[in-house]
MDAnalysis code that builds the backbone (N, CA, C; Angstrom):
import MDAnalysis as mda
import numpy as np

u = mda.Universe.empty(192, n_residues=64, atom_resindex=np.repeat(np.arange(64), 3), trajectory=True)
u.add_TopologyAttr("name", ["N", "CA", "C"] * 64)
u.add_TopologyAttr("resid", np.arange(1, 65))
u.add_TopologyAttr("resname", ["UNK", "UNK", "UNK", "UNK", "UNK", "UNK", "UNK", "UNK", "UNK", "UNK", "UNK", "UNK", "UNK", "UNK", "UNK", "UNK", "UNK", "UNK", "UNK", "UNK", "UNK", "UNK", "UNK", "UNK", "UNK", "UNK", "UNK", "UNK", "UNK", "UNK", "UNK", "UNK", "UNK", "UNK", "UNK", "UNK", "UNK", "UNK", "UNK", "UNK", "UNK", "UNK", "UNK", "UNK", "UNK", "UNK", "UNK", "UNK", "UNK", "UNK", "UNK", "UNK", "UNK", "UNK", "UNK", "UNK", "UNK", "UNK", "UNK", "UNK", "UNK", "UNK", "UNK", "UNK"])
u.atoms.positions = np.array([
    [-47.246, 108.314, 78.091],
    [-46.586, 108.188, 76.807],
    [-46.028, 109.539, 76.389],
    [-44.865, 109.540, 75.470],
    [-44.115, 110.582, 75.479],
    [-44.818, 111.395, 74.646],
    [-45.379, 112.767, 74.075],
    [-45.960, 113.537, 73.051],
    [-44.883, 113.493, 71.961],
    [-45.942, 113.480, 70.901],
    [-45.100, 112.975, 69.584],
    [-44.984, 114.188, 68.811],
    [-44.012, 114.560, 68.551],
    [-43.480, 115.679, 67.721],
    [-43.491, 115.712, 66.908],
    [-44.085, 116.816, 65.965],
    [-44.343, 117.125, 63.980],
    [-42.876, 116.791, 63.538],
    [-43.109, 116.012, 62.069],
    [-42.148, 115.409, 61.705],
    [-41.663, 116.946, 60.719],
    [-40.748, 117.628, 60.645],
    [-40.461, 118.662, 59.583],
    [-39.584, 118.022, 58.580],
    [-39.738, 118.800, 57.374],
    [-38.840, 118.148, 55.940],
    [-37.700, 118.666, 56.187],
    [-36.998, 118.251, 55.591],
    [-35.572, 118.536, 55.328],
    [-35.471, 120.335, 55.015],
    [-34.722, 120.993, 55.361],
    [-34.552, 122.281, 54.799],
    [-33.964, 122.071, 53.529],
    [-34.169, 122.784, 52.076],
    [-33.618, 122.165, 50.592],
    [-32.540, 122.550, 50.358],
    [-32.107, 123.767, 51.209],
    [-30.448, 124.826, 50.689],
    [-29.523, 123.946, 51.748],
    [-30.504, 123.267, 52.895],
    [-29.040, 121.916, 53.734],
    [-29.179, 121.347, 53.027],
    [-30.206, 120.668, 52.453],
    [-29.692, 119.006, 51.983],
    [-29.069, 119.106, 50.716],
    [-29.465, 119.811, 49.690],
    [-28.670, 120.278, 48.794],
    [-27.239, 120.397, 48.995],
    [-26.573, 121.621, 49.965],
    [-25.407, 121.750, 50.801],
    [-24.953, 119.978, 50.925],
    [-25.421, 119.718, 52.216],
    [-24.800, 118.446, 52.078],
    [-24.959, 117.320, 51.534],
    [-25.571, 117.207, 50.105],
    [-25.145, 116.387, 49.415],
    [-24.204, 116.487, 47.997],
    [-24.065, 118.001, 47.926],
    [-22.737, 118.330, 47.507],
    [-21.630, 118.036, 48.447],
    [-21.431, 118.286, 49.742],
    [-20.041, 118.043, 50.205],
    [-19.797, 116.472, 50.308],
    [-20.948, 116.020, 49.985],
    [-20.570, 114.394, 50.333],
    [-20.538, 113.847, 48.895],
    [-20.599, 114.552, 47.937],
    [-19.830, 114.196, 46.272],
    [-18.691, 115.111, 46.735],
    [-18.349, 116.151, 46.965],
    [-16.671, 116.593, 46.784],
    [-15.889, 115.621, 48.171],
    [-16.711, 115.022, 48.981],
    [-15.582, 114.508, 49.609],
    [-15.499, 113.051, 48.886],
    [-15.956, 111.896, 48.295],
    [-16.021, 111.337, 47.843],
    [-15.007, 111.528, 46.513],
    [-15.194, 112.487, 45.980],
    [-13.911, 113.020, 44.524],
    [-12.638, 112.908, 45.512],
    [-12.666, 113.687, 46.588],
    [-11.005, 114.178, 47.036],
    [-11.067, 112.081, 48.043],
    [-11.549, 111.439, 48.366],
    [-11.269, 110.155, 48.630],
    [-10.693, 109.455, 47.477],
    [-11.399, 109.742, 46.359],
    [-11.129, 108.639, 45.314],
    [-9.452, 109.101, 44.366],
    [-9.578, 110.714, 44.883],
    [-8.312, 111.200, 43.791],
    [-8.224, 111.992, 42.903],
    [-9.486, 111.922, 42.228],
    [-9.725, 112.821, 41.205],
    [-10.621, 113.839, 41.395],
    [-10.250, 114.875, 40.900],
    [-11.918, 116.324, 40.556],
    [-11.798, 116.211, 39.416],
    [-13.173, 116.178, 38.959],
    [-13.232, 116.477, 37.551],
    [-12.649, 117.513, 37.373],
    [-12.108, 118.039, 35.695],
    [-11.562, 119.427, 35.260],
    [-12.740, 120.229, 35.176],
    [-12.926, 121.041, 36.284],
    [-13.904, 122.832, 36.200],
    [-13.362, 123.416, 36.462],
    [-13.457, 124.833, 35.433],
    [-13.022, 126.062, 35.259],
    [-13.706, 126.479, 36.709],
    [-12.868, 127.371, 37.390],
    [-13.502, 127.734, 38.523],
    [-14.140, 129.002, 38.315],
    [-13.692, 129.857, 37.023],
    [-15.041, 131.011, 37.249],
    [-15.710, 130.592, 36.987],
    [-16.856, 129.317, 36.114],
    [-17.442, 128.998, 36.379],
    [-18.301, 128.169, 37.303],
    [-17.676, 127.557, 38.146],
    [-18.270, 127.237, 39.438],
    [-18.423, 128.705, 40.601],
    [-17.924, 129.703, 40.217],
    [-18.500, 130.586, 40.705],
    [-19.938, 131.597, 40.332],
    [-19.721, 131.837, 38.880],
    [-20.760, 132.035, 38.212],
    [-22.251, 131.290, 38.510],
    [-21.925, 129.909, 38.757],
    [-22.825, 129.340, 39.390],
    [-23.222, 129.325, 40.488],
    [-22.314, 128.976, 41.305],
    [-23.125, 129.678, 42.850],
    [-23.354, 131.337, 42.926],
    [-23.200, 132.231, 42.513],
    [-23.498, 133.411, 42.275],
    [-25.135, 133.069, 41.840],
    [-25.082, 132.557, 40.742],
    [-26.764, 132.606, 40.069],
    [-27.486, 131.507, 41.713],
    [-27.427, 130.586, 41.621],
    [-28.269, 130.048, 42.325],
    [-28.624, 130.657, 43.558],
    [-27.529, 131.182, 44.413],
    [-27.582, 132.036, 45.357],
    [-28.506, 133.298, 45.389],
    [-28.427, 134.243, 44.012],
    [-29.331, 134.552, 43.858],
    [-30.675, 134.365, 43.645],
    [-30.917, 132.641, 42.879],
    [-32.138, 132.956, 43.126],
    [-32.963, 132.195, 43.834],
    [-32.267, 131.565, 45.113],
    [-32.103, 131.452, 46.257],
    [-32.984, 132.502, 46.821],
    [-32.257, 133.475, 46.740],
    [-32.340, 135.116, 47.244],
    [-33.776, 135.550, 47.433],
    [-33.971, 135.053, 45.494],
    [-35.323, 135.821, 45.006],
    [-36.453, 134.823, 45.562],
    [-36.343, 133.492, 45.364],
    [-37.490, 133.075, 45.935],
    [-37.649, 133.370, 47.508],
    [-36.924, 132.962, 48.165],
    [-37.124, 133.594, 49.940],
    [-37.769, 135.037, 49.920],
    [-37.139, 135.807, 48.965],
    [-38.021, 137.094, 49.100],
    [-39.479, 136.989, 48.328],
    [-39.838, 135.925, 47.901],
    [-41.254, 135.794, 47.444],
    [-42.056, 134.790, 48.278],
    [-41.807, 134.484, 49.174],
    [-42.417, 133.654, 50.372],
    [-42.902, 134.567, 50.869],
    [-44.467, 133.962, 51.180],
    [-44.857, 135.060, 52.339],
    [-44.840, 134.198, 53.842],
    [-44.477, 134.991, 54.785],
    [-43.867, 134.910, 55.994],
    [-45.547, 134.104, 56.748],
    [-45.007, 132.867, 57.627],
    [-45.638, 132.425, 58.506],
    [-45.925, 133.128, 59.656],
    [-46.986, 133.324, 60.557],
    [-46.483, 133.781, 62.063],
    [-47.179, 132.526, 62.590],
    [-46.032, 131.430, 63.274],
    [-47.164, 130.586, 64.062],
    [-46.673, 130.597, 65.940],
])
């Protein structure tokens, strides 16, 4: 019988990732984007990215 392999979770910054591109492709299918100011959609990925940033740097590191 084949050895059964640990099931791992989803990584959260992919699935996040792609379930935003699968709402913006869904907007550009249907026609419309909502109206956003784009410095603020930058402002925002700026912050999250950062704290993105900050939690990874507060993980303490596995060695397995």
């Amino acid at each position: 019988m084949a050895d059964l392999q640990k099931r791992r979770s989803p990584e959260p910054l992919t699935l996040v990732t792609g379930l935003l591109a699968l709402v913006l492709a869904v907007f550009a299918f249907v026609g419309e984007l909502p109206p956003v100011d784009v410095r603020w959609v930058l402002a925002g990925g700026a912050a999250a990215l950062g704290l993105v940033l900050l939690v990874g740097s507060m993980r303490t590191r596995r060695t397995d």
